[in-house]
Backbone as XML, in Angstrom:
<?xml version="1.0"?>
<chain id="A" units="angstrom">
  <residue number="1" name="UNK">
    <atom name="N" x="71.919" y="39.861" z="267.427"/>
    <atom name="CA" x="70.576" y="40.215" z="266.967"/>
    <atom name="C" x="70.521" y="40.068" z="265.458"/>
  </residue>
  <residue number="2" name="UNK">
    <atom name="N" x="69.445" y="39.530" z="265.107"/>
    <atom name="CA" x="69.590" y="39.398" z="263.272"/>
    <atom name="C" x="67.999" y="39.382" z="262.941"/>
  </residue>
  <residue number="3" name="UNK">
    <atom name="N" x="67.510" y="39.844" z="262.605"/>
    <atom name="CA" x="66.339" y="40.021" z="261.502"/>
    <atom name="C" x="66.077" y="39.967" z="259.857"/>
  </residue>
  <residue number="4" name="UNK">
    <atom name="N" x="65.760" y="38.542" z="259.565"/>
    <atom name="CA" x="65.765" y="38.908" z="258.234"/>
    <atom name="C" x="64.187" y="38.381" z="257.768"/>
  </residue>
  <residue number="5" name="UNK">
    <atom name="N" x="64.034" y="39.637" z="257.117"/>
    <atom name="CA" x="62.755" y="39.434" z="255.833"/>
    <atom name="C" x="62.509" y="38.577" z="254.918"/>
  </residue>
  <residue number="6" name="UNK">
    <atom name="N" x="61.498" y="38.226" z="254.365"/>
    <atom name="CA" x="60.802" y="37.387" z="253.322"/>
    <atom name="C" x="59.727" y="38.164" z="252.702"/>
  </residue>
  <residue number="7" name="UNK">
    <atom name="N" x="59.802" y="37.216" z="251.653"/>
    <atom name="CA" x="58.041" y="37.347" z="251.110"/>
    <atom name="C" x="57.820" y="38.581" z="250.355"/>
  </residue>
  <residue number="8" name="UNK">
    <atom name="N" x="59.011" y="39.235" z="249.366"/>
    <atom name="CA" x="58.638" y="40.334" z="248.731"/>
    <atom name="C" x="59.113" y="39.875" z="247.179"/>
  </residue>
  <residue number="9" name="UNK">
    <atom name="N" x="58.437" y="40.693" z="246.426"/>
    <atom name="CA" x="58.244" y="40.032" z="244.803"/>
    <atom name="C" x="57.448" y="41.045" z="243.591"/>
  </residue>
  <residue number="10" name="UNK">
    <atom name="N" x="57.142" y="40.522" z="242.576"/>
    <atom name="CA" x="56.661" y="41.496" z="241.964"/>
    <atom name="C" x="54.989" y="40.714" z="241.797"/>
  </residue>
  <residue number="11" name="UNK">
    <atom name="N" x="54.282" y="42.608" z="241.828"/>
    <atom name="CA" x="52.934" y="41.907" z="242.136"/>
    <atom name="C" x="52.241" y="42.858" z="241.210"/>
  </residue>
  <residue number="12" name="UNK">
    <atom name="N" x="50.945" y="42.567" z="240.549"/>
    <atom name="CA" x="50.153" y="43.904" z="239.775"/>
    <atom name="C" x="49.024" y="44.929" z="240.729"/>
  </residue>
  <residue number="13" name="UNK">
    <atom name="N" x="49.343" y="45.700" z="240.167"/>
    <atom name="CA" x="48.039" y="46.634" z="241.037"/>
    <atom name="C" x="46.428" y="46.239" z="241.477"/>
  </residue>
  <residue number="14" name="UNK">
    <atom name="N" x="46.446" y="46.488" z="243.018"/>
    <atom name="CA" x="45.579" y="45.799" z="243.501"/>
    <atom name="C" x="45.436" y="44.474" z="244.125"/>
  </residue>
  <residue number="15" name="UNK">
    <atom name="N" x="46.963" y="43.887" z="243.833"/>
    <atom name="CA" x="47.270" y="42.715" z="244.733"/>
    <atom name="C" x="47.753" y="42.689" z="245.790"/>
  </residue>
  <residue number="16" name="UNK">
    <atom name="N" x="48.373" y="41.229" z="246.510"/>
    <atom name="CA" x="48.469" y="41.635" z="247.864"/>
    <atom name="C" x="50.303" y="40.299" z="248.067"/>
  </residue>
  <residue number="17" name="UNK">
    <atom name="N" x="50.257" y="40.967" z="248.988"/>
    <atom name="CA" x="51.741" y="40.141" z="249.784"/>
    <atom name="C" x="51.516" y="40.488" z="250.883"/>
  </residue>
  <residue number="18" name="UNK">
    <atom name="N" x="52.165" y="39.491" z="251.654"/>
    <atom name="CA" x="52.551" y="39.204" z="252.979"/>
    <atom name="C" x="53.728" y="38.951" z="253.376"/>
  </residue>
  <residue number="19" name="UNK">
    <atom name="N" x="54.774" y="40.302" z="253.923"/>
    <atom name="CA" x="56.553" y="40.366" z="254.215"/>
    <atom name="C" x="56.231" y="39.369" z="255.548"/>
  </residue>
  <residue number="20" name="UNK">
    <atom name="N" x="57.281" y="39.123" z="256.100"/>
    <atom name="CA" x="57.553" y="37.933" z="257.314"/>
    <atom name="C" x="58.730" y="38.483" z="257.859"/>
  </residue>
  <residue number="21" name="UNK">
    <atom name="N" x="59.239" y="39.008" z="259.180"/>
    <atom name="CA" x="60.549" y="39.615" z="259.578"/>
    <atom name="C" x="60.704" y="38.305" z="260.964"/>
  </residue>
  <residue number="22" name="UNK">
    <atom name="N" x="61.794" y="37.411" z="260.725"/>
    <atom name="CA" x="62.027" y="36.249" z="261.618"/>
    <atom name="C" x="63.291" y="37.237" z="262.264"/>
  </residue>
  <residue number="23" name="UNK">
    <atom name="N" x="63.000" y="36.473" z="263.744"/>
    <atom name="CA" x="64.177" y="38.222" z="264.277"/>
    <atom name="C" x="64.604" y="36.583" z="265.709"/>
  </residue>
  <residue number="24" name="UNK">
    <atom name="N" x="65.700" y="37.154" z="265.749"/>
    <atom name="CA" x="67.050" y="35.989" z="266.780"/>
    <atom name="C" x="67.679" y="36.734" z="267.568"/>
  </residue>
  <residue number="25" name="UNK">
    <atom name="N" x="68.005" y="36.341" z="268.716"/>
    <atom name="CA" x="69.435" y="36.735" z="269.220"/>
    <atom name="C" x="68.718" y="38.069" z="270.135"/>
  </residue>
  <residue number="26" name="UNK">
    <atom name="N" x="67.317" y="38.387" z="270.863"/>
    <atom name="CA" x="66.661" y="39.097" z="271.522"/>
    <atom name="C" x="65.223" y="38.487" z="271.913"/>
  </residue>
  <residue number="27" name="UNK">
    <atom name="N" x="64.823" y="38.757" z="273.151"/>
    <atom name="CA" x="63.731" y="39.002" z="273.705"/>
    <atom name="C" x="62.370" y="39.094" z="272.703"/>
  </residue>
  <residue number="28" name="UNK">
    <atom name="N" x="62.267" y="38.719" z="272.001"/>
    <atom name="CA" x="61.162" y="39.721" z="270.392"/>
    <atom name="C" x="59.968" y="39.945" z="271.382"/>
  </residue>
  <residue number="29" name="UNK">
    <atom name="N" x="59.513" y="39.199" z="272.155"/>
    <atom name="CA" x="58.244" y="39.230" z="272.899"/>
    <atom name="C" x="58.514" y="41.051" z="273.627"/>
  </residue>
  <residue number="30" name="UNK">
    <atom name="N" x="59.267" y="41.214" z="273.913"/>
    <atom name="CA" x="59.648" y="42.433" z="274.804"/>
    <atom name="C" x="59.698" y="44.061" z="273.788"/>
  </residue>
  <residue number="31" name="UNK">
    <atom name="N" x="59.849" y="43.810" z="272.907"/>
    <atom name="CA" x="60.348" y="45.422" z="271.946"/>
    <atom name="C" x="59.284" y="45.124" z="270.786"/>
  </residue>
  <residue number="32" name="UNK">
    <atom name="N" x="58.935" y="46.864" z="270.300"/>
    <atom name="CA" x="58.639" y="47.238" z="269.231"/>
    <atom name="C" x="59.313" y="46.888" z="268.198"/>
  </residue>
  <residue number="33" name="UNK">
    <atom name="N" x="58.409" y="46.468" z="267.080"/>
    <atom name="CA" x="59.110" y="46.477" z="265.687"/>
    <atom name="C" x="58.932" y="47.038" z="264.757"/>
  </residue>
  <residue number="34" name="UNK">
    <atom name="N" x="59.055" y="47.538" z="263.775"/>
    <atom name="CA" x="58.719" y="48.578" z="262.917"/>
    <atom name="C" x="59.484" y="47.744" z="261.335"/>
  </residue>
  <residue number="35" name="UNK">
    <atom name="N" x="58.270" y="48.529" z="260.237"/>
    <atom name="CA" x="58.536" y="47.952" z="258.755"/>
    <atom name="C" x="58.932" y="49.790" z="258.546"/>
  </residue>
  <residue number="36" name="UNK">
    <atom name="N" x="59.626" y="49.622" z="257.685"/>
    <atom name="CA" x="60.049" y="50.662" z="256.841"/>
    <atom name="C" x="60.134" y="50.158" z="255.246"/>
  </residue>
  <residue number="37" name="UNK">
    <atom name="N" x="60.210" y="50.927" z="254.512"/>
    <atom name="CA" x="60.865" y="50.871" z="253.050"/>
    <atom name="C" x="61.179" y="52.605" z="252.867"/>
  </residue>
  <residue number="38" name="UNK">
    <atom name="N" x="61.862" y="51.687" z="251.166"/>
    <atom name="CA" x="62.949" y="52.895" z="250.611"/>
    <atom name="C" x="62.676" y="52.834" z="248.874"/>
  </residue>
  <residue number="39" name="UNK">
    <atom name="N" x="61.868" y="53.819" z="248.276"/>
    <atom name="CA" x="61.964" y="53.633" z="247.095"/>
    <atom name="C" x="62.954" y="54.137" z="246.546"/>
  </residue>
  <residue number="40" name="UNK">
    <atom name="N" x="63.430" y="53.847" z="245.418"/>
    <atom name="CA" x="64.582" y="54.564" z="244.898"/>
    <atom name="C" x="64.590" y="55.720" z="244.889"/>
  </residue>
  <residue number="41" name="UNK">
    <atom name="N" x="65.401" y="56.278" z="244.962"/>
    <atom name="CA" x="65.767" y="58.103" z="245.332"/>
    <atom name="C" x="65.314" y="58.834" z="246.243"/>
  </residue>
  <residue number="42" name="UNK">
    <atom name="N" x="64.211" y="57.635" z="246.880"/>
    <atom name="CA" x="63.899" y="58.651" z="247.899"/>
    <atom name="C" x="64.293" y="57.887" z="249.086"/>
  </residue>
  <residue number="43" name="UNK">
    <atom name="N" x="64.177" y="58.891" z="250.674"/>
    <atom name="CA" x="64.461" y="58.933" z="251.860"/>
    <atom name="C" x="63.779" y="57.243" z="252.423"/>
  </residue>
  <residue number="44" name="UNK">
    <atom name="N" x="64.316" y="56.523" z="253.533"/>
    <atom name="CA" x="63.874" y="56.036" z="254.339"/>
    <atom name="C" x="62.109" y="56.398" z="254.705"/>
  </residue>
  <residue number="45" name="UNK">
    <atom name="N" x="61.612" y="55.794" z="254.911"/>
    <atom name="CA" x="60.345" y="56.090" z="255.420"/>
    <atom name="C" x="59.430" y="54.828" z="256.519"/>
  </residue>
  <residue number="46" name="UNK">
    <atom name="N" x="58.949" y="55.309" z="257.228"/>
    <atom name="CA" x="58.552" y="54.495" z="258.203"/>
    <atom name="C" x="57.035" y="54.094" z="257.688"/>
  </residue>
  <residue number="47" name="UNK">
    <atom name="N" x="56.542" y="52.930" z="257.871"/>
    <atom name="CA" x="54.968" y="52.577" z="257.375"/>
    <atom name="C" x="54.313" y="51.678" z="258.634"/>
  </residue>
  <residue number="48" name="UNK">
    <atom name="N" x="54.478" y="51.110" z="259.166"/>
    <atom name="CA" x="53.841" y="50.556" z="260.276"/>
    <atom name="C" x="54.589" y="50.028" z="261.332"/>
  </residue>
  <residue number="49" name="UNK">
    <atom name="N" x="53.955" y="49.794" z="262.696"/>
    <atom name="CA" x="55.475" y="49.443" z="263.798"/>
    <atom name="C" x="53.634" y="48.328" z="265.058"/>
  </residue>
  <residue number="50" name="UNK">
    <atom name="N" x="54.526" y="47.509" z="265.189"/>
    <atom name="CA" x="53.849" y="46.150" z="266.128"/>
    <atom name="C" x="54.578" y="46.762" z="267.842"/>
  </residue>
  <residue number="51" name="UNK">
    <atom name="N" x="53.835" y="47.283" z="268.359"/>
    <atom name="CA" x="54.310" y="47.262" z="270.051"/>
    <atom name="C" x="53.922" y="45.947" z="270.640"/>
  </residue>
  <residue number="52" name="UNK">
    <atom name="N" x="55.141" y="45.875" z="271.598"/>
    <atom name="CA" x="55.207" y="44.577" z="272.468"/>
    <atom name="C" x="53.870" y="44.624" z="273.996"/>
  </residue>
  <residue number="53" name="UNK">
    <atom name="N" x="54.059" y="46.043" z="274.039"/>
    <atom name="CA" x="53.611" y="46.119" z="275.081"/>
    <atom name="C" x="52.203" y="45.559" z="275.753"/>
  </residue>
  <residue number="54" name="UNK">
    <atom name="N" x="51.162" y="46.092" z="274.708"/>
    <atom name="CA" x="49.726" y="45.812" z="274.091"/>
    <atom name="C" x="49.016" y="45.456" z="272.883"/>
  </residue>
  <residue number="55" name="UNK">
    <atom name="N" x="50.298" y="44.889" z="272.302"/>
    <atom name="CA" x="49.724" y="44.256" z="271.202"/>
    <atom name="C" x="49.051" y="45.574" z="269.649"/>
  </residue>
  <residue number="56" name="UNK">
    <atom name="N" x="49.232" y="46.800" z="269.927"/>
    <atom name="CA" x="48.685" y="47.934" z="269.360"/>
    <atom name="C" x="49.983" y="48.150" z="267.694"/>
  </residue>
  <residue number="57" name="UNK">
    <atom name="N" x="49.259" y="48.522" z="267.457"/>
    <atom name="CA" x="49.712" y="48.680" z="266.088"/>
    <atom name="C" x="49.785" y="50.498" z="265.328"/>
  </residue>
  <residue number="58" name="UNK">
    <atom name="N" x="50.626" y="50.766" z="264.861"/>
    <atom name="CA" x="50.482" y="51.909" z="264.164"/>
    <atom name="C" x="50.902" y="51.868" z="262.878"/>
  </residue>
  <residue number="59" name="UNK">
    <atom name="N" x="50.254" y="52.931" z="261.723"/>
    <atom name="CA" x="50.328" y="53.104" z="260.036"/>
    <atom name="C" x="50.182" y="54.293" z="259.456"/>
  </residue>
  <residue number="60" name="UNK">
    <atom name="N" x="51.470" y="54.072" z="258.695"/>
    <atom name="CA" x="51.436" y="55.917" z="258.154"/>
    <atom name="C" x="50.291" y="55.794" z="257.499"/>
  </residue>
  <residue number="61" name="UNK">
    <atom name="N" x="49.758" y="57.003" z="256.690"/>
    <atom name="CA" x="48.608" y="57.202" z="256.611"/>
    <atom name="C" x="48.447" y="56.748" z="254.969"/>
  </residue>
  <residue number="62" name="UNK">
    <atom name="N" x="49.401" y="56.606" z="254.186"/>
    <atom name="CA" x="49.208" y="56.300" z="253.177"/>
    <atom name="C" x="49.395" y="55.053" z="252.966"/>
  </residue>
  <residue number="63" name="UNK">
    <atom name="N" x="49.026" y="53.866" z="254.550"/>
    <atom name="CA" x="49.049" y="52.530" z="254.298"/>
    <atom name="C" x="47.746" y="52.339" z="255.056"/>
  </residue>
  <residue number="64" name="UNK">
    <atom name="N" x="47.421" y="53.369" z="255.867"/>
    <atom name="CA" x="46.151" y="52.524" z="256.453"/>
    <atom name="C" x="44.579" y="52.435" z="255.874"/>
  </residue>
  <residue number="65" name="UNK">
    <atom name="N" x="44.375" y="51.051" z="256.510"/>
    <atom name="CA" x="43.504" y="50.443" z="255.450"/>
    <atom name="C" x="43.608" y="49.515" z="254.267"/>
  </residue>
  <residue number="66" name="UNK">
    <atom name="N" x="45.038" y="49.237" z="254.451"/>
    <atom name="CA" x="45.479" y="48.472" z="253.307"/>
    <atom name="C" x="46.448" y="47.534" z="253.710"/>
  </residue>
  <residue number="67" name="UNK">
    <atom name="N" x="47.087" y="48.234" z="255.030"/>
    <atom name="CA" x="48.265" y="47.284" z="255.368"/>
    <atom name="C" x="47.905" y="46.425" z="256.625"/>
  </residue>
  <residue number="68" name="UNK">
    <atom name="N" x="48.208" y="45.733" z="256.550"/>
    <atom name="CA" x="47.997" y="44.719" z="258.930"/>
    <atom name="C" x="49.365" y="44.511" z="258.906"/>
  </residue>
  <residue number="69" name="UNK">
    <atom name="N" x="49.857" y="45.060" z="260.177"/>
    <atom name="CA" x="50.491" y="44.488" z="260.672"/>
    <atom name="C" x="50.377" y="43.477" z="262.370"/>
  </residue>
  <residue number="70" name="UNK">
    <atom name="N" x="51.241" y="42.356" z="261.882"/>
    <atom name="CA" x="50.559" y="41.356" z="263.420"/>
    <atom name="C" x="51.736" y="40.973" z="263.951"/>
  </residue>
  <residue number="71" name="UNK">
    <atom name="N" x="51.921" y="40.170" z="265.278"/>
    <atom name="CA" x="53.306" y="39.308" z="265.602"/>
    <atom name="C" x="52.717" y="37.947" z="266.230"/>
  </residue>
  <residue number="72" name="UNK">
    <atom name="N" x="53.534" y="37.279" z="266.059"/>
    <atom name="CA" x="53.533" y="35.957" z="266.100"/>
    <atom name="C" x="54.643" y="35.888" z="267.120"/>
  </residue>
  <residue number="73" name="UNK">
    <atom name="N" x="54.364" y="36.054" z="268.524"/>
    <atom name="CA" x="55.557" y="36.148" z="269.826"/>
    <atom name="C" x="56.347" y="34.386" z="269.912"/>
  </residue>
  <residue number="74" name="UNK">
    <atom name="N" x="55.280" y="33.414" z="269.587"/>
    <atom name="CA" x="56.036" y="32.157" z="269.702"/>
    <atom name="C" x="57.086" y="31.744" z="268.544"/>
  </residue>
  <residue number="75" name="UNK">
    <atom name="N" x="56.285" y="32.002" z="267.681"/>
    <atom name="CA" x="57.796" y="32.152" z="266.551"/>
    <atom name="C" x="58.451" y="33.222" z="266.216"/>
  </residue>
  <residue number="76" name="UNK">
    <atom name="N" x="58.548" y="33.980" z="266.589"/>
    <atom name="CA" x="59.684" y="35.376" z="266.511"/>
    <atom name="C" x="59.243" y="35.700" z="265.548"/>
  </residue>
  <residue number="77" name="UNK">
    <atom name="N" x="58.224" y="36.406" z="264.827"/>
    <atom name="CA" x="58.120" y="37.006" z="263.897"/>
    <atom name="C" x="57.100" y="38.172" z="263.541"/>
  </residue>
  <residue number="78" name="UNK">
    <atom name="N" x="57.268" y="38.461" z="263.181"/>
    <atom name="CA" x="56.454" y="40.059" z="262.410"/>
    <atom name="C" x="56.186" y="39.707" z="260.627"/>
  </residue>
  <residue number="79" name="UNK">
    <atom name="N" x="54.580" y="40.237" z="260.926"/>
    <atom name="CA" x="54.121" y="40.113" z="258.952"/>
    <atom name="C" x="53.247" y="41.289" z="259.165"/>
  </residue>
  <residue number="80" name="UNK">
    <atom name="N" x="53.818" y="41.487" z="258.059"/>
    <atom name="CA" x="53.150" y="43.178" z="257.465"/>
    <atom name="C" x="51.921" y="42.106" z="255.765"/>
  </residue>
  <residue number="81" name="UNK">
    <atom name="N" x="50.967" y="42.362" z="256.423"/>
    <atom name="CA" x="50.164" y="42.146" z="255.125"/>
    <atom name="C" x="49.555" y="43.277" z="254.057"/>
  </residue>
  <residue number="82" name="UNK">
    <atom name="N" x="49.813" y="43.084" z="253.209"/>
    <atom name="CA" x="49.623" y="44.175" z="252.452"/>
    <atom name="C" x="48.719" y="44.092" z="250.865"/>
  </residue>
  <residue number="83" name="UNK">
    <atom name="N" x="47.558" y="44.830" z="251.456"/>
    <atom name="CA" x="46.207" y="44.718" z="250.206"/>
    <atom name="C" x="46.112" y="45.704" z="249.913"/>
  </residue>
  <residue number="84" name="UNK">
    <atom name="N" x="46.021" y="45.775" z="248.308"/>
    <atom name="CA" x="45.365" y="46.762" z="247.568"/>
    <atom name="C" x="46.750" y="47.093" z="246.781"/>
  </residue>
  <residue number="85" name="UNK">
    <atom name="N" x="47.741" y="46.801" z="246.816"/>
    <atom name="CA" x="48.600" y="47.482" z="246.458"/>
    <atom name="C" x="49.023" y="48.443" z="245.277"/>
  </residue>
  <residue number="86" name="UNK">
    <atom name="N" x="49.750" y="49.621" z="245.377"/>
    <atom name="CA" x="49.778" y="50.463" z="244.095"/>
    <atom name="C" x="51.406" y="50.834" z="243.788"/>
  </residue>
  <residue number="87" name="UNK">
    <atom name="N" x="51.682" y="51.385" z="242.737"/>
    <atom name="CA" x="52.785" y="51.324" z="242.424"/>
    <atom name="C" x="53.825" y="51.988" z="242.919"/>
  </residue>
  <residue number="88" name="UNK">
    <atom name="N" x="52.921" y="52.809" z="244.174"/>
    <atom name="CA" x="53.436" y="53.775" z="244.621"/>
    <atom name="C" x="54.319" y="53.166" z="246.342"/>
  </residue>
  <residue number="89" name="UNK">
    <atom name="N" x="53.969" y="51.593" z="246.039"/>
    <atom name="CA" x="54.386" y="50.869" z="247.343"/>
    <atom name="C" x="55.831" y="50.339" z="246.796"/>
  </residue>
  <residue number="90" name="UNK">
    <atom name="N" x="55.971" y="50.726" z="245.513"/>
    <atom name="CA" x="57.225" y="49.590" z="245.261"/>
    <atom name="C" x="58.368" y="50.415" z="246.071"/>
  </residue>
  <residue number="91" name="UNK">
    <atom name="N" x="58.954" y="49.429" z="246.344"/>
    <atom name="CA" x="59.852" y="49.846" z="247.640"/>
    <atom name="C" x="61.174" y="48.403" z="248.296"/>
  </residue>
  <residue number="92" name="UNK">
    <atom name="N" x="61.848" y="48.438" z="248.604"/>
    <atom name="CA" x="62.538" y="47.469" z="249.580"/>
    <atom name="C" x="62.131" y="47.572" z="250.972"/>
  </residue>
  <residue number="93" name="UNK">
    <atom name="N" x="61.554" y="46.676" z="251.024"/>
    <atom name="CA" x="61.323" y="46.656" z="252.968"/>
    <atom name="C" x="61.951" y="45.799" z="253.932"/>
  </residue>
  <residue number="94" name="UNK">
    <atom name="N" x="61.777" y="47.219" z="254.982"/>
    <atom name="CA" x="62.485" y="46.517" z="256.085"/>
    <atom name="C" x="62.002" y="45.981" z="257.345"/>
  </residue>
  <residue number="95" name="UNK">
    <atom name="N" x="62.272" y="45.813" z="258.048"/>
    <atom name="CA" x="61.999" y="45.563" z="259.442"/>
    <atom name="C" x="63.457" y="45.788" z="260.279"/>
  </residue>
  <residue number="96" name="UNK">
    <atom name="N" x="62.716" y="46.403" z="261.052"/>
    <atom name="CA" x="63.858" y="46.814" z="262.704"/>
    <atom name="C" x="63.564" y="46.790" z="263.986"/>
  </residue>
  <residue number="97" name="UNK">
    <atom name="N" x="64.300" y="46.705" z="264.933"/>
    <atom name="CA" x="63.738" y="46.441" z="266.276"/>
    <atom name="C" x="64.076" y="47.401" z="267.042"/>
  </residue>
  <residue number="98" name="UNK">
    <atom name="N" x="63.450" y="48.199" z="267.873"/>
    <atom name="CA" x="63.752" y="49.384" z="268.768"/>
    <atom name="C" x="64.019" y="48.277" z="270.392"/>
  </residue>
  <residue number="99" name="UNK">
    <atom name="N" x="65.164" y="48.324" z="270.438"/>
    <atom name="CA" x="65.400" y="47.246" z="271.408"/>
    <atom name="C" x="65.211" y="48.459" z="273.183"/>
  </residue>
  <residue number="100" name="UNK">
    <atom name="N" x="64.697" y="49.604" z="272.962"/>
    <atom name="CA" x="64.525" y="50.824" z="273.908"/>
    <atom name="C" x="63.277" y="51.054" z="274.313"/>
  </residue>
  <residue number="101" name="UNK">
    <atom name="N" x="62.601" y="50.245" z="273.799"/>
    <atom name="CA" x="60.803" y="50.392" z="273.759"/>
    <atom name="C" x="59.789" y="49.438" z="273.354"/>
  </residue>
  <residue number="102" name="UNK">
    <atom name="N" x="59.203" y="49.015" z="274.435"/>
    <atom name="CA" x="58.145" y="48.289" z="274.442"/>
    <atom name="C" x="56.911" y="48.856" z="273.412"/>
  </residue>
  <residue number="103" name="UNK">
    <atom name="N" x="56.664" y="50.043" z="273.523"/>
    <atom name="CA" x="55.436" y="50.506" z="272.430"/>
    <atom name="C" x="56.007" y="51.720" z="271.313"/>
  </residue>
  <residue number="104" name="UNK">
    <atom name="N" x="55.961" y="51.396" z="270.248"/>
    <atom name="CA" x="55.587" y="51.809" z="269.469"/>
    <atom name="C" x="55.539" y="53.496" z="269.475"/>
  </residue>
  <residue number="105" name="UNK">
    <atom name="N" x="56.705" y="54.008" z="269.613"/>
    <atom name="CA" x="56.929" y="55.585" z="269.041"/>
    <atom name="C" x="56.635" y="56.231" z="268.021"/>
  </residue>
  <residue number="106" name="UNK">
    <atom name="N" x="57.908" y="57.141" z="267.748"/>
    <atom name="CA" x="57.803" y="57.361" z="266.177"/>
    <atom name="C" x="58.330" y="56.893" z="265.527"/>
  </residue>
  <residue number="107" name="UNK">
    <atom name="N" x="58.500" y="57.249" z="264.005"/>
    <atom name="CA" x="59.196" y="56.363" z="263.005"/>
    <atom name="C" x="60.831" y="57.213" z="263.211"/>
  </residue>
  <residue number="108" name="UNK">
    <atom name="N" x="61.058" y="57.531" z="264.013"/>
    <atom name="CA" x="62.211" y="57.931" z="263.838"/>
    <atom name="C" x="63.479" y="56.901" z="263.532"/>
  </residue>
  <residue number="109" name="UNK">
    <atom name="N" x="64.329" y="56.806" z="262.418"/>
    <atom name="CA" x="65.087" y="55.758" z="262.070"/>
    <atom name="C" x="66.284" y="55.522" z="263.215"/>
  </residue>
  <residue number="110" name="UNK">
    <atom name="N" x="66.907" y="56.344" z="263.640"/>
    <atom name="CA" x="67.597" y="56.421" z="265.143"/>
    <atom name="C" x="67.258" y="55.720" z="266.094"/>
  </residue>
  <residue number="111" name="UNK">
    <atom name="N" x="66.343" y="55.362" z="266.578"/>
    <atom name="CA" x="65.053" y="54.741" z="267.013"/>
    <atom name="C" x="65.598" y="53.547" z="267.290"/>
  </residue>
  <residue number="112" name="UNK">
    <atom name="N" x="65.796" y="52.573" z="266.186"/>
    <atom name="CA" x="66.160" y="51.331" z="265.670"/>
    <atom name="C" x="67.048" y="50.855" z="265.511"/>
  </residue>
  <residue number="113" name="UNK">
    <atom name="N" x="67.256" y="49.695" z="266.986"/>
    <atom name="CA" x="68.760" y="49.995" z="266.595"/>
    <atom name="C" x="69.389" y="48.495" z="265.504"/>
  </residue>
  <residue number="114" name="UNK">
    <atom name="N" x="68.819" y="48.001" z="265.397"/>
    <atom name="CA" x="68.787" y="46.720" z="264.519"/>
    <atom name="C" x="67.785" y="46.087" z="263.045"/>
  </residue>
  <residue number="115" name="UNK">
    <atom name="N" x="68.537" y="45.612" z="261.999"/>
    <atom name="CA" x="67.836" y="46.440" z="261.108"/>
    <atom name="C" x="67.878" y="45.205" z="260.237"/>
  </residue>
  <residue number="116" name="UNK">
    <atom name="N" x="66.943" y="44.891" z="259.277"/>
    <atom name="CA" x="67.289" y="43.402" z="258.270"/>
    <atom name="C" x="67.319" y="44.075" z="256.776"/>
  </residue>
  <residue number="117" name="UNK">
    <atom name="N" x="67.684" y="43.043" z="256.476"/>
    <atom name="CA" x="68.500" y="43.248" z="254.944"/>
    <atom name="C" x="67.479" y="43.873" z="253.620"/>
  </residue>
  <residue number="118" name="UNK">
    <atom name="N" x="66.415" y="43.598" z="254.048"/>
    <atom name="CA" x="65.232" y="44.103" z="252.995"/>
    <atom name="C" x="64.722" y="43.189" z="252.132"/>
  </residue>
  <residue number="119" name="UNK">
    <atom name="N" x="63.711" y="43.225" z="251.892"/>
    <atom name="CA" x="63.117" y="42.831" z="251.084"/>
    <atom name="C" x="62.263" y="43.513" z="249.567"/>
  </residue>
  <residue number="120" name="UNK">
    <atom name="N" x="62.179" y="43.455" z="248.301"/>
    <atom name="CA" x="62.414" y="44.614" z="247.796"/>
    <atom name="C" x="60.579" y="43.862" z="247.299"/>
  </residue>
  <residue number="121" name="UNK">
    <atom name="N" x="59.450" y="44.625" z="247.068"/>
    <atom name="CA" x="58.332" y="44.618" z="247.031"/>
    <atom name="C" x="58.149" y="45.854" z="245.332"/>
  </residue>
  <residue number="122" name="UNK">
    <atom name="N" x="58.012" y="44.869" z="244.323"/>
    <atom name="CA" x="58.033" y="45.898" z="243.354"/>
    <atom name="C" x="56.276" y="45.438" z="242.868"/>
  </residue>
  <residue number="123" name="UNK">
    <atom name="N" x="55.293" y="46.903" z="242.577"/>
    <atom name="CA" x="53.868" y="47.037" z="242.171"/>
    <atom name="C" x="53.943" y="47.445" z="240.877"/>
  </residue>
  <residue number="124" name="UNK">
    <atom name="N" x="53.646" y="46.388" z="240.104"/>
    <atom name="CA" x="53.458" y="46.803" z="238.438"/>
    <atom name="C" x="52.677" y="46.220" z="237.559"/>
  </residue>
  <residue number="125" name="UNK">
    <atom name="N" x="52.248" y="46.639" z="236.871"/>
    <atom name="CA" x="51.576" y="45.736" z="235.797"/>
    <atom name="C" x="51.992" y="45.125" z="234.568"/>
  </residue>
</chain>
């Protein structure tokens, strides 16, 4: 199983990126995926997760409205789009695959059992 990210960089407030999580070596059509990031010093945190099941989507609350997340089942991939951005997003992100669940739980990091290298998303001016 391998998942790795793209598409993170430095951007000014109020702009936008689009991460890309290309995921191998599993089913992707079949399991939930989930973006996380990690700003420095602080904890893991979960921000949006793509279920296989119905196509349904979930967002912590201090992304929704700003973030989409979609999947792309023929090319294995997951993009977290992300508008409006503030400085408070700078972060490394991830993507992981809950290879236990078709929809979309909680953000629990346990959860997940496969995980990509990050991508680091810094908001500045």
């Amino acid at each position: 199983v391998q998942l790795v990210e793209s598409g993170g960089g430095l951007v000014q407030p109020g702009g936008s990126l689009t991460l890309s999580c290309a995921a191998s070596g599993f089913t992707f059509s079949n399991y939930a995926i989930g973006w996380f990031r990690q700003a420095p010093g602080k904890e893991l945190e979960g921000v949006s997760c793509s279920s296989a099941s119905d196509g349904s989507s979930t967002y912590v609350d201090s992304v929704k409205g700003r973030f989409t997340v979609s999947r792309d089942n023929a090319k294995n991939t997951v993009y977290l789009q992300m508008n409006n951005l503030k400085p408070e997003d700078t972060a490394v992100y991830h993507c992981a695959a809950d290879l236990a669940r078709r929809r979309c739980g909680t953000y629990r990091v346990g959860d997940y059992g496969y995980w990509g290298q990050g991508t680091q998303v810094t908001v500045s001016s």
